[in-house]
C-alpha positions as CSV (number, residue, x, y, z in Angstrom):
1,X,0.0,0.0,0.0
2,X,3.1,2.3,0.5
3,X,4.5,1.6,-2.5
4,X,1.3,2.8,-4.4
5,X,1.3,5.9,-2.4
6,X,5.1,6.5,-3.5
7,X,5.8,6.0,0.0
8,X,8.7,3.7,1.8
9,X,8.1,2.3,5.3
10,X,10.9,4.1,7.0
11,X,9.5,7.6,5.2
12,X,6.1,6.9,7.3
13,X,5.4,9.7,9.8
14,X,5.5,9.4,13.5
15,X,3.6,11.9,14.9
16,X,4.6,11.9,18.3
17,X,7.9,11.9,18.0
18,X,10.1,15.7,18.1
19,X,13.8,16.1,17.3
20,X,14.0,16.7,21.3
21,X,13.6,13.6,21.7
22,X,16.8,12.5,19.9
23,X,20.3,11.4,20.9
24,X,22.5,14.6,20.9
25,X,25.7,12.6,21.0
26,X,24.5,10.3,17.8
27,X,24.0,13.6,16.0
28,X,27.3,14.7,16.7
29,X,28.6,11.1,15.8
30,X,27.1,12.0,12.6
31,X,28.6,15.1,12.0
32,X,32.1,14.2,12.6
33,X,31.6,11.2,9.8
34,X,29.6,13.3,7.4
35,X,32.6,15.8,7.7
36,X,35.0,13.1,7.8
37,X,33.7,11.6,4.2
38,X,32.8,14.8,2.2
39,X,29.5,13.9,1.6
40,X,27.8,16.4,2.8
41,X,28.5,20.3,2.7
42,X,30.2,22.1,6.1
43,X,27.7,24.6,6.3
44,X,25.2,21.7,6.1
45,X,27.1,20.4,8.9
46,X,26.9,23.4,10.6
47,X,22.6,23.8,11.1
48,X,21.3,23.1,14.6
49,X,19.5,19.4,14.9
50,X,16.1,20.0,13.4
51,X,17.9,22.1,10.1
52,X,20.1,18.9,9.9
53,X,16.8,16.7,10.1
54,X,15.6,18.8,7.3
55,X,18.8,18.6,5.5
56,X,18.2,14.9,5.5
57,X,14.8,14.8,4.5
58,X,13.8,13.3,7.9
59,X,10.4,15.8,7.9
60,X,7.2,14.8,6.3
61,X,5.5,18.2,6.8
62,X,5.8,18.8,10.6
63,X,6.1,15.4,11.5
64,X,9.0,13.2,11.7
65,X,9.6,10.0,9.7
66,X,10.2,6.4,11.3
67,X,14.2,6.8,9.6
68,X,14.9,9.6,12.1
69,X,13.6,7.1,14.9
70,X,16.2,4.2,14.0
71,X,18.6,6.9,12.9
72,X,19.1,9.4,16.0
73,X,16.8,8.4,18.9
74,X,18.4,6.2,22.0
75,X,15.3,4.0,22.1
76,X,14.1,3.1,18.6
77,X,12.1,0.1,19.7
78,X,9.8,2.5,21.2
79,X,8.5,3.2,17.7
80,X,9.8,0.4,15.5
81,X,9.5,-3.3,17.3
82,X,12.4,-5.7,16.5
83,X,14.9,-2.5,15.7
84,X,17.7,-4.6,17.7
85,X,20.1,-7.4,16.8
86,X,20.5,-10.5,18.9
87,X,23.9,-12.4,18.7
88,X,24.6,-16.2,19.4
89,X,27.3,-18.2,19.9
90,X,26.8,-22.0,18.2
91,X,28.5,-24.8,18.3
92,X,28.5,-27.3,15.4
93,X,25.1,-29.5,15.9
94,X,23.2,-26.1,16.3
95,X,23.6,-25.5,20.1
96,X,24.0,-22.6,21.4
97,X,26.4,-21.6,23.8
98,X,26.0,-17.9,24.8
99,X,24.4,-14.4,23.4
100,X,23.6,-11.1,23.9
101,X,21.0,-8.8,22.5
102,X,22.2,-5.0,21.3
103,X,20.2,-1.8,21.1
104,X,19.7,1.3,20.6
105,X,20.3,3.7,17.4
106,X,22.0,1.8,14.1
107,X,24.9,4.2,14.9
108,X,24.8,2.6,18.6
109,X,24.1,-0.8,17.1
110,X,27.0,-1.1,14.9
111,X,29.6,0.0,17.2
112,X,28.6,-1.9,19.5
113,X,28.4,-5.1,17.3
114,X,31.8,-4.3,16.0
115,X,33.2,-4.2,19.3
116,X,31.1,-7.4,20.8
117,X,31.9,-9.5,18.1
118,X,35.4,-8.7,17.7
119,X,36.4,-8.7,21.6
120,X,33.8,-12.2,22.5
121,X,32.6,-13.9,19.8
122,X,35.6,-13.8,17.1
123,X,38.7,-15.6,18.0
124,X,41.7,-14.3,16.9
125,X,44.8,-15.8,15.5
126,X,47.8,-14.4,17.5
127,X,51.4,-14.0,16.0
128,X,54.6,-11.6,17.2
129,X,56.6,-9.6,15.0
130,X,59.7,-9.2,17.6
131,X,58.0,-8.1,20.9
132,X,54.9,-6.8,18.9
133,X,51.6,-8.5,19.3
134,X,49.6,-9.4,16.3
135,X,46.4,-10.1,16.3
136,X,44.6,-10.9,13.1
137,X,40.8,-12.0,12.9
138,X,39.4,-14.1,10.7
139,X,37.5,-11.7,8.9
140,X,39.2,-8.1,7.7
141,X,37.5,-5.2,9.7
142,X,36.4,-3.4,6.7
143,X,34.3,-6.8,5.4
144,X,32.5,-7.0,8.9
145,X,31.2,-3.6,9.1
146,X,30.1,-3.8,5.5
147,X,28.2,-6.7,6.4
148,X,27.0,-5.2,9.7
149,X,26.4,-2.0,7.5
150,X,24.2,-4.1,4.9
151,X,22.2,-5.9,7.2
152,X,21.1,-2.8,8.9
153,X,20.0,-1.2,5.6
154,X,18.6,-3.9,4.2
155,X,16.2,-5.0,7.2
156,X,12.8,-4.5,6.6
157,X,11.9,-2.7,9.6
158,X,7.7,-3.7,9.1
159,X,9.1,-6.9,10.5
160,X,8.8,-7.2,13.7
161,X,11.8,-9.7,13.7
162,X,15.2,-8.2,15.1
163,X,18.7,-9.3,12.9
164,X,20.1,-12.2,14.2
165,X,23.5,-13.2,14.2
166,X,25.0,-16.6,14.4
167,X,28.9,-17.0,15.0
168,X,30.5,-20.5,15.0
169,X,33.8,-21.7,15.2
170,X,34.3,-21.4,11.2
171,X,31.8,-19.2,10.0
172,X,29.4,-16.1,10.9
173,X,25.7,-16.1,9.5
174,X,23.9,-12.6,10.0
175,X,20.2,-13.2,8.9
176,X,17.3,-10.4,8.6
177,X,14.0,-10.3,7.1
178,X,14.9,-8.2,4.5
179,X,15.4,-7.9,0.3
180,X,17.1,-6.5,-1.9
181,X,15.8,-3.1,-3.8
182,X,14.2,-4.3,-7.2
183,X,16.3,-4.4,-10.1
């Protein structure tokens, strides 16, 4: 029915939600990584919350939309259910050993996974370079957060659902109810 009305779930309006409501320190987060990457102009940068907001095209009229909620507020499960990721620990035969659930803002979210699965679930190979300890993990950095990254973008948020992660000794499997844009 969105689709019809040239609408996306995520550009839904929430009408009880105001940009006072929102995580100063993720807007800041944003900030210094918009500035960091170029991808958005300084004096963009520069606008209080609610003109970055509109500089995002987070407003529908007055109101606004669900994407600010996942994007910027500490609690997005207040207005989108299953906005969290759970991670688990498996051993081969499909038991699982240990996990941990992590929320708040996809900003929050993927530090947080980054650090949790880097520091608990993902062993990593040690070597020495003269007194220098290496430690290398069995996945680079940069292909985790992509895939931390996708999940996150891909996930249709409609479902309820949260993104699961499954680690095992040899493999990680993140899994979310979500698709691919057409074409």
């Amino acid at each position: 029915m969105l689709r019809k009305q040239g609408k996306t779930w995520d550009g839904v309006p929430v009408p009880y939600l105001k940009a006072e409501d929102l995580d100063n320190a993720t807007f800041d987060l944003f900030r210094k990584y918009a500035k960091r990457s170029g991808r958005m102009e300084e004096a963009d940068l520069m606008d209080d919350n609610h003109g970055l907001l509109e500089k995002l095209r987070l407003y529908e009229g007055s109101y606004l939309k669900r994407a600010a909620a996942l994007l910027f507020h500490p609690d997005p499960e207040k207005y989108v259910t299953g906005a969290f990721v759970k991670v688990g620990f498996f051993r081969e035969g499909m038991d699982l050993v240990y996990q941990d659930e992590v929320h708040g803002n996809l900003f929050q979210q993927i530090m947080k996974l980054m650090d949790l699965l880097c520091t608990k679930y993902m062993k990593a190979i040690i070597t020495y370079e003269g007194i220098q300890r290496i430690e290398t993990l069995p996945m680079p950095h940069e292909a985790l957060r992509e895939a931390l990254l996708n999940a996150c973008i891909n996930k249709d948020y409609a479902e309820p659902s949260p993104i699961q992660i499954r680690v095992y000794e040899n493999k990680l499997e993140i899994i979310n109810g979500g698709v691919l844009p057409e074409g």
